[in-house]
C-alpha positions in Angstrom: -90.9 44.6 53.3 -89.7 42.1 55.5 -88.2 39.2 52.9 -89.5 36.0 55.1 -92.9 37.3 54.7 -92.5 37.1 50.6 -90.3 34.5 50.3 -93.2 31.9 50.6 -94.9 32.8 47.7 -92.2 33.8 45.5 -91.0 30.0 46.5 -94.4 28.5 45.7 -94.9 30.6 42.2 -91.3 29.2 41.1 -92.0 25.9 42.3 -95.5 25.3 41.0 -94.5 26.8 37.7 -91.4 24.2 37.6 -94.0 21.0 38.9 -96.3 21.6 36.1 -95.2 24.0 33.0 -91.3 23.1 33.3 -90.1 26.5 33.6 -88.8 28.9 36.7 -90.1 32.0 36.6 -87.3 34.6 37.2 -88.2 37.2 40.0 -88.7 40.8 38.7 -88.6 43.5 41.4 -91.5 43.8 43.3 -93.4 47.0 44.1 -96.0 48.4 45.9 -99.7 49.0 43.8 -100.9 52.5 43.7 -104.7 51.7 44.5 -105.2 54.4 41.7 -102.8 51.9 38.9 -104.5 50.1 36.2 -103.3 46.7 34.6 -103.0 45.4 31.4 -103.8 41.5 32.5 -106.6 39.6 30.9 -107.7 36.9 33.4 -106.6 36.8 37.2 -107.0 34.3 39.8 -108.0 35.5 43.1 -107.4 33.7 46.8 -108.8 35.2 50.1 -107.1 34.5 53.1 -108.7 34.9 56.0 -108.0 33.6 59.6 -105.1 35.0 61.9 -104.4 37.5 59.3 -106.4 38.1 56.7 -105.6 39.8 53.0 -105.4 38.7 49.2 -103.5 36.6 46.6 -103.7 37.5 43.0 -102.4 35.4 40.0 -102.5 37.9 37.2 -101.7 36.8 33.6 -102.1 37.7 29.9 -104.1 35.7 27.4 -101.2 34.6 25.6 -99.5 33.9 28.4 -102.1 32.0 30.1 -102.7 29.9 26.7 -99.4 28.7 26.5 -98.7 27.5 29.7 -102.6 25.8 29.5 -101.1 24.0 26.1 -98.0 23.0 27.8 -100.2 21.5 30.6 -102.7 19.6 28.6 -100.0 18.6 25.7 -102.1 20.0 23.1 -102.5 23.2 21.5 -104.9 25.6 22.9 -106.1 28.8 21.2 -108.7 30.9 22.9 -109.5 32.0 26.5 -111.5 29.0 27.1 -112.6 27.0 30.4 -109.6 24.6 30.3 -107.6 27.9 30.8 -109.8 29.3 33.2 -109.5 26.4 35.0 -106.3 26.4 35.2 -105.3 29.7 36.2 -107.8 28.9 38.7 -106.0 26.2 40.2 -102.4 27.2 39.8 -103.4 30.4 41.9 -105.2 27.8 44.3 -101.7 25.9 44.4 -99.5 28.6 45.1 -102.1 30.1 48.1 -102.0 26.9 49.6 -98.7 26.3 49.4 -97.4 29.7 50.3 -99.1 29.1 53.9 -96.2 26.9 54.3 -94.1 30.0 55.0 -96.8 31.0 57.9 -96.7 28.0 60.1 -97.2 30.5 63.0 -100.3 31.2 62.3 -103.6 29.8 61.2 -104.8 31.1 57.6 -107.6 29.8 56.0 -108.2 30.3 51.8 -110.8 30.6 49.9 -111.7 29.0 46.9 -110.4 30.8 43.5 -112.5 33.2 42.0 -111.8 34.1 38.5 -112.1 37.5 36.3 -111.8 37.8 32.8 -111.7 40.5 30.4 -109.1 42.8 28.3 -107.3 45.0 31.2 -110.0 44.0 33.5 -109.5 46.2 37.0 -109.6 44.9 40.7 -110.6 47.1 43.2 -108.5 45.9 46.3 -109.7 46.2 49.9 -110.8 49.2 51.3 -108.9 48.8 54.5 -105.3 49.7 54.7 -103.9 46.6 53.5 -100.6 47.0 50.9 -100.3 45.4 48.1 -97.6 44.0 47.2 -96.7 43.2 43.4 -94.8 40.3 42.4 -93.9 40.4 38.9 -92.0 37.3 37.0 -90.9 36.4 33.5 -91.4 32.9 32.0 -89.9 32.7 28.5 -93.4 33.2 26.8 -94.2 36.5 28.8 -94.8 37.7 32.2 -97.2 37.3 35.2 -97.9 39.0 38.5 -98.5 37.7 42.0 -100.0 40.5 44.1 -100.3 39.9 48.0 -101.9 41.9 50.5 -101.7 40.1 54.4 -102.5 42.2 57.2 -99.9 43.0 60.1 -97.2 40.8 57.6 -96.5 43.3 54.8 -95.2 46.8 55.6 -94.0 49.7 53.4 -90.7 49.8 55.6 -88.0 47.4 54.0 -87.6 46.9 50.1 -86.6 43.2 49.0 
């Protein structure tokens, strides 16, 4: 995996996690999803990209995890799953799409609006086509996320971070 092409969004996850919950994820190392591998997330934020290249963003995050950095946001406690949290997974993962096609300057890429799926190890069936997809896990000090990315003709299986 080329570094230049994941650098963008690992820059945009740290830096919209700094802008609005005060904390820098730390980078885990990244891996490629076995179509076949279940997760153990309970509400993910999902970007398409389409345009010159087309492909996936995925914000992936636990209930706890995703209730916390909702309270931190709002200044007030949160407890359940609710639409303030929904929300704003929704628009964190909106953020870091958007800003991630900073890094792409070369070509034109269009996202979609987020589309949100909840549930207790909910699964996502990626795209059919031969499109890799590329896991992104961090830490934040209340737990840990994923950012999965799948872009056509950008991500190959050749060069490891």
């Amino acid at each position: 995996m080329k570094k230049e092409y994941i650098m963008p969004f690992v820059e945009a996850t740290q830096n919209v996690f700094q802008e609005f919950f005060g904390v820098t994820p730390q980078l885990d190392t990244p891996y490629f999803v076995k179509k076949e591998e279940t997760s153990n997330w309970d509400i993910s934020g999902i970007i398409g990209i389409a345009g010159e290249l087309k492909g996936i963003i995925v914000l992936s995050i636990s209930e706890k995890v995703a209730i916390s950095l909702t309270s931190t946001l709002l200044e007030r406690k949160i407890t359940t799953l609710d639409d303030e949290v929904i929300d704003t997974i929704a628009e964190v993962a909106n953020i870091i799409a958007g800003n991630s096609k900073k890094g792409f300057e070369e070509v034109r890429l269009k996202i979609s609006l987020p589309a949100i799926v909840k549930g207790k190890e909910h699964e996502i069936f990626w795209p059919k086509q031969d499109i890799p997809i590329l896991s992104i896990p961090f830490t934040v000090p209340v737990g840990k996320f994923v950012l999965y990315v799948g872009l056509e003709k950008k991500i190959t299986t050749d060069i490891l971070l």
